[in-house]
N, C-alpha and C positions, 0 to 999 in steps of 0.2 A: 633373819628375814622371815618374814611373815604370807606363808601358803594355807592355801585353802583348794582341798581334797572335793571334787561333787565329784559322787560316781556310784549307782543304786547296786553295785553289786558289792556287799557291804563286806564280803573277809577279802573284793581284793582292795577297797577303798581302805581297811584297817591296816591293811598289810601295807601299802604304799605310806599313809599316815608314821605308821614305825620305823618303817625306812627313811622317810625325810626327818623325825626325828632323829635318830640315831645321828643323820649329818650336822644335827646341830640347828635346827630349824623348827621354828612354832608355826603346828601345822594344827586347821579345825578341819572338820570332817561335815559335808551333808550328803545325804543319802536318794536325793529327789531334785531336781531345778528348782521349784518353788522355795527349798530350805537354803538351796544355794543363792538366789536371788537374796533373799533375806539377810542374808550374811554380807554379802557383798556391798548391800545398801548402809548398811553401817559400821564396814570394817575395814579401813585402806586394808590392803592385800599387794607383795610384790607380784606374785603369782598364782594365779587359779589353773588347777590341773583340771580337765574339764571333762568327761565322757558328753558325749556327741547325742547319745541315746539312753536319754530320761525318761522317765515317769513325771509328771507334772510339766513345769516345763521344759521344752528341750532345750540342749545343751545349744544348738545352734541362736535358740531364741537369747536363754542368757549370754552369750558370745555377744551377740550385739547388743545387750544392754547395756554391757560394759566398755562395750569402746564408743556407745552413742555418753555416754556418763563422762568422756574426757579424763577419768581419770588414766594414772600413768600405770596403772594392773596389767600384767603381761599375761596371756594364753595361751597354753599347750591341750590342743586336743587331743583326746583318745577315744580310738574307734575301733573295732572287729575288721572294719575291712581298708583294707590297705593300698584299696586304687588310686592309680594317677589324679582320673576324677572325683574320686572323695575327697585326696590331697588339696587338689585344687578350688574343690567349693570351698572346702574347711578355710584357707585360707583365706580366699574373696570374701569372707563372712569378717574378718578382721579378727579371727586367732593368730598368732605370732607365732605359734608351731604346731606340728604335729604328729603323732604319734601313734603306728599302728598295734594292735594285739595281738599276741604276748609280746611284750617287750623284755629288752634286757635292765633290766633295773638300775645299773651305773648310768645307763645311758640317759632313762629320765633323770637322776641329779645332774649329770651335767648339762642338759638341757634345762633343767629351772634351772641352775646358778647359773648357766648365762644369760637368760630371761630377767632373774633378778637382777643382774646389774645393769638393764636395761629400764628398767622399772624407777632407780634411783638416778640423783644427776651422777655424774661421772666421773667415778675412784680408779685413782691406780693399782695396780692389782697386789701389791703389796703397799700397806700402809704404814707410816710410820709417826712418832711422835717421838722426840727426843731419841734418845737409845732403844728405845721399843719399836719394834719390827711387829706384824702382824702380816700372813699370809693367809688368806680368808681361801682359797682353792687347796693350800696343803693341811689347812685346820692346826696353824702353829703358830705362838709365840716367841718372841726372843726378846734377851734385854742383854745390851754387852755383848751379846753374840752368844747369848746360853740360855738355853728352852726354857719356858715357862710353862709346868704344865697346869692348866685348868680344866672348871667343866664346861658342858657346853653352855650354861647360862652365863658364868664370868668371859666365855668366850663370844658369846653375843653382844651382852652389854659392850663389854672393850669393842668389838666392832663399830656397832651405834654410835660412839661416845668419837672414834677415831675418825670414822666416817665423816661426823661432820666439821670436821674441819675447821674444828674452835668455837662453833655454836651450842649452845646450852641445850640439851634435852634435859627434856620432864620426866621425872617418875614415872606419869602415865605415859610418855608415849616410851620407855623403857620397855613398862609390861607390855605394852602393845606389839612393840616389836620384835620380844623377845619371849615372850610367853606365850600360853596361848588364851584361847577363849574361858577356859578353866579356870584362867588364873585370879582370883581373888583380889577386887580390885584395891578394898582398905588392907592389902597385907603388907609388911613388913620386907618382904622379899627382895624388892630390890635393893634397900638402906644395906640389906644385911650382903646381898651379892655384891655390893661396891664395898663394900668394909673387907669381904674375905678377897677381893679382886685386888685390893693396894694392898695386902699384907705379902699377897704372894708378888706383885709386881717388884716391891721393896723400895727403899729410899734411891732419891728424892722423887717424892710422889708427881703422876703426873694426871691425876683425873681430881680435878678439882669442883668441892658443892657450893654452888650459886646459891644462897641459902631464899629460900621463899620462891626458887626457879626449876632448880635441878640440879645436873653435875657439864662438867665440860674436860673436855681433852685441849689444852691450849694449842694453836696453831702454831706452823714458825712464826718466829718473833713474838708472841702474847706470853707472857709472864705466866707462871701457876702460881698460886696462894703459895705455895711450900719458899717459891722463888723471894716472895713478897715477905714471908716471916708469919703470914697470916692460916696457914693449912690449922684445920681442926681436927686432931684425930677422930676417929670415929663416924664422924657423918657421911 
């Protein structure tokens, strides 16, 4: 899932940033509303963690840019103060949570991961594709009924890829939703994440490349290239 961090107080904006990494999440960071606006205007986001009180624009101001924009980006506020009536403006303003200071730090991930899967249409909370199991809340795989361990980026892709439910992702929106803003858009990095991601899943493969499209996770009932006789190693 793909988060974006506004928040001008910048070691705890870094600090939360590390933390939603660590969970497995491509997260960009802006330090001002105006940098956060800018981000937002050309980056789907599942989730924006949003401080309330900016520099540039306010955090209330981009709150409603984003849900006057229709898209499907979910909003958690963070504020210093923790009234009823802060609650309740933040809210009326069309944030979808929020969140007073100090927090306990489990608490925001499970408040984005339930935001993000509010954000996307609607998965069962364990996915599956053939004998592979994924639980996106315990951060595990299985296949046969025995762990698979990956990193967090083979563990993103296989989400994306399971998520959709037999439709073909892109390359780019792989890194998009799996990387972050850093990420380098002519690199290599995903070819090579799906190469090391079916070596460890192991035969018969279930993440098949559309070639001149992207890769796909077949649905119940849709055939994989390996099914077909047609798999290419390597791609």
């Amino acid at each position: 899932m793909r988060i974006l961090v506004v928040e001008d107080e910048q070691p705890l904006a870094d600090a939360i940033a590390r933390g939603l990494r660590r969970e497995g999440m491509a997260v960009d960071v802006a330090y001002d509303g105006d940098a956060g606006h800018e981000k937002v205007s050309v980056t789907r986001y599942d989730v924006v963690v949003l401080d309330r009180d900016l520099p540039g624009m306010s955090g209330d101001e981009l709150c409603g840019e984003i849900v006057r924009s229709g898209a499907l980006t979910r909003v958690i506020m963070l504020t210093a103060s923790g009234t009823i009536e802060d609650r309740v403006e933040g809210l009326s303003l069309g944030a979808d949570d929020y969140l007073a200071k100090p927090f306990a730090f489990p608490e925001l991930v499970a408040r984005v991961r339930a935001l993000a899967r509010r954000a996307t249409p609607a998965t069962p909370p364990v996915l599956t594709a053939g004998d592979v199991e994924l639980d996106p809340a315990k951060r595990m795989v299985r296949r046969a009924g025995q762990p698979v361990e990956l990193t967090r980026k083979e563990f993103g892709v296989l989400e994306v890829l399971m998520a959709a439910n037999g439709s073909v992702v892109s390359s780019e929106e792989l890194l998009e939703r799996v990387w972050d803003e850093n990420a380098d858009p002519f690199t290599t990095t995903v070819r090579v994440t799906v190469m090391t991601l079916r070596k460890k899943l192991g035969e018969p493969g279930i993440i098949d490349t559309v070639v001149g499209s992207g890769y796909r996770v077949p649905a119940a009932g849709q055939r994989t290239t390996s099914e077909a006789g047609t798999h290419t190693a390597g791609n």
